[in-house]
C-alpha positions in Angstrom: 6.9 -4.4 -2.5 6.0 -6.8 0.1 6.5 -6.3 3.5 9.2 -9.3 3.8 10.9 -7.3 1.2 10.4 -4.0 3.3 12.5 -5.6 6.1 15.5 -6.8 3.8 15.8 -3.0 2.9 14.9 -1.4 6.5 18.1 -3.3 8.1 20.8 -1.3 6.7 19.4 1.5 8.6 19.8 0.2 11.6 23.7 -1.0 11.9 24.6 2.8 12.5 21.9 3.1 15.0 22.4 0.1 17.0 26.1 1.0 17.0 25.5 4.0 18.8 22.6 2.6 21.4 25.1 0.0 22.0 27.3 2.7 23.6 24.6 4.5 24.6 22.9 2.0 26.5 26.6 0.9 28.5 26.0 3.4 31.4 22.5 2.0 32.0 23.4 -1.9 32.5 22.1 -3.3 35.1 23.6 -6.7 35.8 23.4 -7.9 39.9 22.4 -11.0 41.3 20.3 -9.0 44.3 16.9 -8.8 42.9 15.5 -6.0 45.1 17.8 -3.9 42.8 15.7 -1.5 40.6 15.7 1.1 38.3 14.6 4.3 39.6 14.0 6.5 37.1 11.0 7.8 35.0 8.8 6.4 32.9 9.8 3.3 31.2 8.7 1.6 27.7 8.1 -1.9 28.0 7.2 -4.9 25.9 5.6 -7.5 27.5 4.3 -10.9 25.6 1.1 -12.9 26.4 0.3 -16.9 26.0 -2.7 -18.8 26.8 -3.9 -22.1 26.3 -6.6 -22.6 29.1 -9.6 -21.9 29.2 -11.1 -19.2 26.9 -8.1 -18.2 26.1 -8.9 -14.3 24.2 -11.6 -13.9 27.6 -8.0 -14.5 29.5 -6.0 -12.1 27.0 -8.9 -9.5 27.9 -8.7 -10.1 31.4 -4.9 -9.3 31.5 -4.9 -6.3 29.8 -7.5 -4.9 31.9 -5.4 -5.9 35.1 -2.2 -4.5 33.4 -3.7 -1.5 32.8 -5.5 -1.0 36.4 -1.9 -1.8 37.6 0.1 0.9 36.6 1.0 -1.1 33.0 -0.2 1.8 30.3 -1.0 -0.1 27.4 -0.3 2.0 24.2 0.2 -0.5 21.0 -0.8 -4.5 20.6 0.5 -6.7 18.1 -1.6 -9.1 16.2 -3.3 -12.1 17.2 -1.7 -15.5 16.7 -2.8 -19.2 17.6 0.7 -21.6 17.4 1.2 -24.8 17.8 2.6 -25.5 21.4 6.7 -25.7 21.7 9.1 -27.6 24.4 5.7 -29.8 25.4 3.6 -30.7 22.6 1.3 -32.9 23.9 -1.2 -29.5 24.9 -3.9 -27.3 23.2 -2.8 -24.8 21.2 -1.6 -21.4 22.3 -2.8 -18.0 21.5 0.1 -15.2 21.7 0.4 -11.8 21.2 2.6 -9.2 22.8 1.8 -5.6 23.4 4.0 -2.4 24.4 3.4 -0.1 27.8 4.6 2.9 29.3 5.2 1.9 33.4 6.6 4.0 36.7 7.5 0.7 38.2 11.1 -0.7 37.8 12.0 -4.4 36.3 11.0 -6.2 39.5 8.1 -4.3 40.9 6.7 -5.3 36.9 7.7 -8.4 37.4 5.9 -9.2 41.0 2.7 -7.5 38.9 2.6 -9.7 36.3 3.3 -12.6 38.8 0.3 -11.6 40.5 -1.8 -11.3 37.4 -1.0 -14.9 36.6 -2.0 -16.1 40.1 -4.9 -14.2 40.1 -6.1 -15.2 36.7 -5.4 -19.2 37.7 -2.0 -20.2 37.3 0.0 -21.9 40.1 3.3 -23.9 39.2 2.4 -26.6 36.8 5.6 -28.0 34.6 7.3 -25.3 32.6 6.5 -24.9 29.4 3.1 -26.8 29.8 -0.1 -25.8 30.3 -1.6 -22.5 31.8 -4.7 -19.7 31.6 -1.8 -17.1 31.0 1.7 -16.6 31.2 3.4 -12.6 30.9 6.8 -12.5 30.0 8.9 -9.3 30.1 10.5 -9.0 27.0 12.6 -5.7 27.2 12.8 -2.8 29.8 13.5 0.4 28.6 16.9 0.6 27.3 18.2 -1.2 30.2 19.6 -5.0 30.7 19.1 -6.5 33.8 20.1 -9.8 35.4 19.1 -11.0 38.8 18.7 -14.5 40.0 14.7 -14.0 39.4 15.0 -11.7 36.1 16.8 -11.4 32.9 16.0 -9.1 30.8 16.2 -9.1 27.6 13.8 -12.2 27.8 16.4 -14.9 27.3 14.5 -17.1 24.8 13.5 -14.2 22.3 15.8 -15.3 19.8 14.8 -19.1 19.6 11.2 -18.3 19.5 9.0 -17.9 16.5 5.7 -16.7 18.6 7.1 -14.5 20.4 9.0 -12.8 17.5 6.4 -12.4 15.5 4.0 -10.6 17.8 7.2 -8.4 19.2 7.7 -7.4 15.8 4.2 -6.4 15.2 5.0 -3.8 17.7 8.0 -2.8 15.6 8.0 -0.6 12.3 10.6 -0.3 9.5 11.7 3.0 11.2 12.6 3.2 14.4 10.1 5.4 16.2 12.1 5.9 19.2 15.7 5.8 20.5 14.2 3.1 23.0 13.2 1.0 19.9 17.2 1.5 18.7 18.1 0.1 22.0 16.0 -3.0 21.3 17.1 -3.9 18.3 21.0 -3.8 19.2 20.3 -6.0 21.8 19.8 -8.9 19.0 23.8 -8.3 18.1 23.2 -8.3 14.5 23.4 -5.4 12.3 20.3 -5.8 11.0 18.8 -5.6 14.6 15.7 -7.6 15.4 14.8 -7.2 11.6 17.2 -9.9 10.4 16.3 -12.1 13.9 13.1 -12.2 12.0 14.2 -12.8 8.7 16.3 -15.5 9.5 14.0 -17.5 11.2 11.8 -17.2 8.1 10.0 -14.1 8.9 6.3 -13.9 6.8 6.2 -17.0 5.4 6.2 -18.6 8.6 2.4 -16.8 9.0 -0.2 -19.1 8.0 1.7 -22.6 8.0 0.5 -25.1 10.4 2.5 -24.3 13.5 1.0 -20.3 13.3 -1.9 -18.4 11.9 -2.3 -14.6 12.3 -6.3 -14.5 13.1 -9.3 -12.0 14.1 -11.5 -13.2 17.1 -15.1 -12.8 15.7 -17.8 -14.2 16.6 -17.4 -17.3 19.0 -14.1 -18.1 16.8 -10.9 -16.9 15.8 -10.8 -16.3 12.2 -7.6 -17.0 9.5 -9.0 -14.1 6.8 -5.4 -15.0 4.2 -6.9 -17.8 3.5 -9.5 -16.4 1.1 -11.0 -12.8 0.7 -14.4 -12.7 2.1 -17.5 -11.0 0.3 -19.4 -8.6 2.6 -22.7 -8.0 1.4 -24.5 -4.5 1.2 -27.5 -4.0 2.9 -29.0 -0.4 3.1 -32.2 0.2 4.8 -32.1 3.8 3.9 -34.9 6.0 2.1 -31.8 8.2 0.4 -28.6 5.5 -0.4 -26.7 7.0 -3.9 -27.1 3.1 -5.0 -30.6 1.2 -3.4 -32.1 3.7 -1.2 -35.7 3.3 -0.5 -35.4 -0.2 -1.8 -35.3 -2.5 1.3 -36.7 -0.3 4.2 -39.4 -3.0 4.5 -37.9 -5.8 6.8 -39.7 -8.3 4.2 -37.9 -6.5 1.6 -34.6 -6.3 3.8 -34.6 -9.8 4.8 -35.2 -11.5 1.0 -32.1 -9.1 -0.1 -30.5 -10.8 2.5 -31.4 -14.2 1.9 -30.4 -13.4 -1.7 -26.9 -12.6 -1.1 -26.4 -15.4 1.3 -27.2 -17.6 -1.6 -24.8 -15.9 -4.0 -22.0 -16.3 -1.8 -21.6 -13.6 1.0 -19.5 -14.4 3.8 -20.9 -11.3 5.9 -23.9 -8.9 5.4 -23.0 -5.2 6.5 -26.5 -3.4 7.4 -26.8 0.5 7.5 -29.5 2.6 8.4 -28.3 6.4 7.7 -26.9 7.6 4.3 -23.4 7.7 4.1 -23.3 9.4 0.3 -21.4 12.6 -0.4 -23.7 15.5 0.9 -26.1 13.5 2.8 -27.7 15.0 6.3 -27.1 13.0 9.2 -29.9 11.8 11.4 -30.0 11.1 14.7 -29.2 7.7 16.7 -32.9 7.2 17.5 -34.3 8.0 13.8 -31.2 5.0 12.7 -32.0 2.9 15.2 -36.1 2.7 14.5 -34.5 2.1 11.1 -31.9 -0.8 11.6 -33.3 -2.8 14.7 -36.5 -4.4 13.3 -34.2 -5.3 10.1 -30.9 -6.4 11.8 -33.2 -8.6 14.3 -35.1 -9.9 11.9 -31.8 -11.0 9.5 -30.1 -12.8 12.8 -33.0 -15.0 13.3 -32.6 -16.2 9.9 -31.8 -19.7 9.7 -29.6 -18.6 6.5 -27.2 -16.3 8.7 -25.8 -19.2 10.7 -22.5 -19.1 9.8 -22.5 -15.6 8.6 -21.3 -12.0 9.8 -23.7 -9.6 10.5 -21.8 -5.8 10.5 -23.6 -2.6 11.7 -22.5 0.4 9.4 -22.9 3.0 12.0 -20.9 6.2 13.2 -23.1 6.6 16.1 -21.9 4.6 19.5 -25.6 4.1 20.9 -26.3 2.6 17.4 -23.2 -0.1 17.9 -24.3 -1.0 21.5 -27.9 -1.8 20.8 -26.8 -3.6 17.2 -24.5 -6.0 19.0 -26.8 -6.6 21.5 -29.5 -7.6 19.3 -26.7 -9.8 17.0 -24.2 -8.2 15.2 -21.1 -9.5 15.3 -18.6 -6.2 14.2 -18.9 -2.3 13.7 -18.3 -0.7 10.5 -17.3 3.0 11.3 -16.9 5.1 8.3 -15.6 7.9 10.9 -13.2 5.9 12.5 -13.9 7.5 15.6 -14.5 10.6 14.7 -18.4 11.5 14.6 -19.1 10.3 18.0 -16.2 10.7 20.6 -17.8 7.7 22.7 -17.7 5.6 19.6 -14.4 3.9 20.5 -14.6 3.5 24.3 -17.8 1.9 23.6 -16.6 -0.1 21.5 -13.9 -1.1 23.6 -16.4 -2.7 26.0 -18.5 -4.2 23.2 -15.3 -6.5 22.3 -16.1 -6.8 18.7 -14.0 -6.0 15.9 -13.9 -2.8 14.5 -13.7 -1.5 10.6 -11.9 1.8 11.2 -12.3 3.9 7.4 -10.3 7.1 6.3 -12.9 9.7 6.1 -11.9 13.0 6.0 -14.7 15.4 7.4 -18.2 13.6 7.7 -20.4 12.6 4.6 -21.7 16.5 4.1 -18.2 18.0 4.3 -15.9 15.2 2.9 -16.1 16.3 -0.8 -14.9 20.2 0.3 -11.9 21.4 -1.5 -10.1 20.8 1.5 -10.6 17.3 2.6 -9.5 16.7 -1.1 -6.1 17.9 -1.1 -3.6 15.2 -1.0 0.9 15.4 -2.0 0.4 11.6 -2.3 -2.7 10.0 -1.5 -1.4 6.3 -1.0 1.2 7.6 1.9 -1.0 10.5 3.8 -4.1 8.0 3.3 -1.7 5.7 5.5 -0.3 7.6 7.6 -4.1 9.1 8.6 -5.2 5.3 9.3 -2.2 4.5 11.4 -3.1 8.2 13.5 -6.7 6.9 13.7 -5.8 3.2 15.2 -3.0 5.0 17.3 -6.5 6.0 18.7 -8.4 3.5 18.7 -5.6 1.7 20.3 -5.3 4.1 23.3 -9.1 3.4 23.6 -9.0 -0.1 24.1 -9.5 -1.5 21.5 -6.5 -3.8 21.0 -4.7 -3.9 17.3 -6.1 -7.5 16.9 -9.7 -6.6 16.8 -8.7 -3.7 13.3 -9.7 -4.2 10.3 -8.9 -1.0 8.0 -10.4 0.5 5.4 -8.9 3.3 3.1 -12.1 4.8 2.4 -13.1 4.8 -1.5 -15.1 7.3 -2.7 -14.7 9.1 0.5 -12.5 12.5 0.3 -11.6 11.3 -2.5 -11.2 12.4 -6.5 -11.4 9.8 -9.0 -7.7 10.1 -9.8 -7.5 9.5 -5.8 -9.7 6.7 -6.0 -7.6 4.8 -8.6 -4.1 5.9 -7.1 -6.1 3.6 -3.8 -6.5 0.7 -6.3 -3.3 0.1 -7.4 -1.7 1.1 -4.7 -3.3 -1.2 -2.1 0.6 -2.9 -0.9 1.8 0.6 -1.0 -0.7 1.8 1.7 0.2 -1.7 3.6 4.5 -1.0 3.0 3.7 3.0 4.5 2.1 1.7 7.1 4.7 -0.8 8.0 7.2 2.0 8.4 5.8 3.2 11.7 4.2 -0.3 12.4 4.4 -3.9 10.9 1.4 -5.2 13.0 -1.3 -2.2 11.8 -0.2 -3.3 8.1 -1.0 -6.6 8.7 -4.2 -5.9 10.1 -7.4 -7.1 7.5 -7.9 -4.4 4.7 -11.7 -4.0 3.2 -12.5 -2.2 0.7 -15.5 -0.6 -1.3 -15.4 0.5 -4.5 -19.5 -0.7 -5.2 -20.8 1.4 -7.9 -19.2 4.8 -6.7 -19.8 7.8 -9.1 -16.3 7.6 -9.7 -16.9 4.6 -11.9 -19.4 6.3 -13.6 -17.8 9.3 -14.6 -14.9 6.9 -16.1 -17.4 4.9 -17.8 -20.2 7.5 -18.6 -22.7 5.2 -16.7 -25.0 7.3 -14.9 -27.6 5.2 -13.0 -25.7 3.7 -10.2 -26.7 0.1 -10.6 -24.8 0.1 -14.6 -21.9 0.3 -12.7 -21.6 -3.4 -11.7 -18.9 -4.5 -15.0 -16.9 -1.6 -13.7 -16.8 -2.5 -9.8 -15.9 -6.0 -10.5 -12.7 -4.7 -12.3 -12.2 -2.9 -9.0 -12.8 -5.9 -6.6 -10.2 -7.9 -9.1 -7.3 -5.2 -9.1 -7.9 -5.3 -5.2 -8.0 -8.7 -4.2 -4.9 -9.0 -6.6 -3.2 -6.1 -4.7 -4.2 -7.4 -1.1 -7.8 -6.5 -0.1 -9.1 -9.4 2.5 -12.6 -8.7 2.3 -14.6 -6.6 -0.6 -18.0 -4.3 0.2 -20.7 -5.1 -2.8 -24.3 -4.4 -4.0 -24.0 -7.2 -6.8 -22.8 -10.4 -4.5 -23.0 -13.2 -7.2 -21.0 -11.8 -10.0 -18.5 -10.0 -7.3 -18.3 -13.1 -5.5 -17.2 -15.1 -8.6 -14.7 -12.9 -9.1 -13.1 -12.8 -5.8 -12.9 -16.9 -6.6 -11.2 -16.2 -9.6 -8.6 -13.9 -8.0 -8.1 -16.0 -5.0 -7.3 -19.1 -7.5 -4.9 -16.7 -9.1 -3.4 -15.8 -5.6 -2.8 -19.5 -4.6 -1.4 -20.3 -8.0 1.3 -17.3 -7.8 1.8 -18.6 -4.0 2.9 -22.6 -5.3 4.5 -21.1 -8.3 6.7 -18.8 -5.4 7.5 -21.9 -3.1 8.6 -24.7 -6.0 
């Protein structure tokens, strides 16, 4: 069930709800024409929305967090990333938007007179409205209060007429309500359905993508659309003890023609690891990894055949991610999510790269114990552990729009756990969605590469006869969402992602005529 569809359904839940907020919320109105009026009372949540089309605009979206948060603005959730066409003046570069929810001590104005500062700090003074500017903050709601003053009115007054700010706003949103706050929010909209039918009417999802707005991951120097096609990530271990190819390329000659080679076969990105992530393997330390990776990893940047291409680090360990993007990589693959170096995601933070955050449960010696393989329903507890680990990485930092998750194949995992993953890709996504819309939109990878799962279905012991049997898994999930797919064998993998994605776009003009 798509997530589109997930709204339709999540409406009805609301109408009770907002009925009662509305009555709720009647004593709190604050509605005065004095602006020094304020709301003095403890901690409020807020949403606050962010545009920029001046300058580097994600260096000025970086910029305003930090002074948000050093202001007494306590960042806790971001919504996605989105570059939109400009609206009221067109003749202007495009806007990036996004929106992101706080928890704040200062009332509506004191937030306001913030924000205003932010902007004049960070470059903007007067200009026409609605044209260009380095950064403009808009307070979209305040706790559960309304407010009107001659300076503020809160709820934003243009929410309802605006497609980028909706669709970030809802990113910050799930199919549940999380909180009566959230309850509040969505009876301000006056429609049953809450801000869930707002959306839906204006065309919700398939707005995403069209001209006007594309949800997009900063990487590298760009901003990148992954819906447009699933991207092949390359595998590249420079490991003496990998389950697959260890011992193989610890040579940076042999590491860099494996690299050329898969370039040529089609990979968008090459993800490089230098410690054994296989079931039972000892870990080494950061040093021992990084004698390993750096002579390969610098030598693979400087290749005239990786312009253009991603290089990932496939590292738990936060030293290991520092020097790696230093010396070139452009992303960090964690298979720990956070969780086998507790400097990993502050580090991180500061690195500004995206981040692959994986479900691991355990680390690679422990996560085959009876214990890390008990699971009700994998699908929904594999979700609801991602959202808890970007919950973190959020709190770190690391804003929403930089995630890309993983749900960890082959890792805590059974094989009938493995399969239930496969095929049940959009129900990970739809679970998700139910606490938040904008983690389930976040990239998914996946990497199902010749795991001994495959070869106890198909009696294939040697790791590299298992190449027939990953491709089947790369097709069923590109089919059921994956963006971007982790292999050993690029070319035949690659041509099957092309297949799939052909398939995709067909269904998608089928859908629309």
């Amino acid at each position: 069930m798509n997530i589109l569809k997930q709204l339709v359904l999540a409406k009805h839940r609301f109408s009770g709800l907002t009925r009662h907020c509305r009555a709720l919320r009647s004593s709190y109105l604050h509605s005065s024409t004095d602006a020094s009026i304020e709301v003095h009372s403890p901690e409020q949540e807020v949403v606050i929305a962010l545009g920029s089309n001046v300058g580097d605009r994600l260096d000025n979206f970086n910029n305003a967090l930090e002074l948000m948060n050093k202001s007494g603005i306590n960042i806790t959730r971001h919504a996605c990333l989105y570059e939109t066409a400009p609206a009221y003046v067109t003749d202007q570069p495009n806007f990036l938007n996004s929106a992101v929810r706080a928890v704040t001590k200062l009332g509506p104005h004191e937030l306001l007179a913030v924000l205003k500062q932010i902007e004049k700090d960070m470059g903007r003074f007067g200009g026409i409205r609605y044209g260009p500017r380095p950064i403009d903050l808009d307070i979209l709601f305040y706790g559960k209060f309304k407010v009107h003053s001659d300076i503020l009115t809160i709820p934003h007054e243009r929410i309802w007429e605006r497609p980028f700010v909706m669709a970030p706003l809802m990113d910050l949103l799930g199919s549940s309500a999380d909180c009566d706050t959230v309850t509040c929010w969505h009876s301000f909209s006056l429609l049953s359905g809450g801000l869930l039918e707002v959306w839906e009417k204006m065309g919700g999802e398939s707005l995403i993508g069209k001209e006007g707005m594309k949800r997009v991951l900063p990487i590298k120097s760009g901003l990148w659309d992954w819906s447009q096609r699933t991207s092949v990530m390359g595998i590249l271990n420079v490991t003496p003890d990998s389950f697959s190819d260890g011992g193989k390329f610890v040579s940076v000659e042999a590491a860099v023609t494996q690299a050329r080679l898969m370039i040529s076969e089609g990979a968008d990105m090459i993800d490089i690891g230098a410690q054994s992530t296989r079931p039972m393997a000892s870990r080494i330390s950061a040093e021992e990894e990084l004698d390993r990776l750096m002579p390969v990893l610098e030598a693979v940047a400087g290749m005239p055949e990786a312009e253009g291409k991603l290089i990932s680090v496939d590292s738990f360990y936060s030293k290991v991610a520092s020097e790696a993007v230093s010396k070139g990589a452009h992303l960090v693959n964690d298979v720990s999510a956070g969780q086998l170096d507790s400097n990993m995601l502050r580090v991180v933070a500061g690195l500004r790269v995206p981040y692959i955050a994986m479900h691991m449960r355990g680390e690679p010696h422990t996560m085959q114990n009876s214990e890390n393989l008990q699971y009700d329903d994998v699908c929904k507890q594999v979700a609801s552990e991602i959202y808890s680990r970007v919950k973190d990485v959020e709190l770190s930092g690391i804003p929403a729009w930089r995630v890309i998750i993983d749900p960890g194949i082959g890792f805590s995992k059974k094989t009938e756990h493995d399969l239930d993953i496969l095929v049940g890709l959009p129900n990970i996504r739809a679970e998700i969605a139910r606490k938040s819309f904008g983690v389930s939109h976040a990239p998914m990878l996946i990497g199902p590469s010749r795991k001994k799962f495959l070869g106890h279905i198909c009696s294939r012991i040697a790791a590299d006869e298992r190449d027939p049997a990953t491709i089947a898994c790369v097709t069923a999930g590109v089919l059921g969402g994956a963006n971007i797919v982790r292999v050993h064998n690029v070319r035949d993998n690659a041509d099957s992602v092309k297949v799939c994605d052909a398939m995709l776009k067909q269904r998608s003009t089928k859908n629309l005529s």
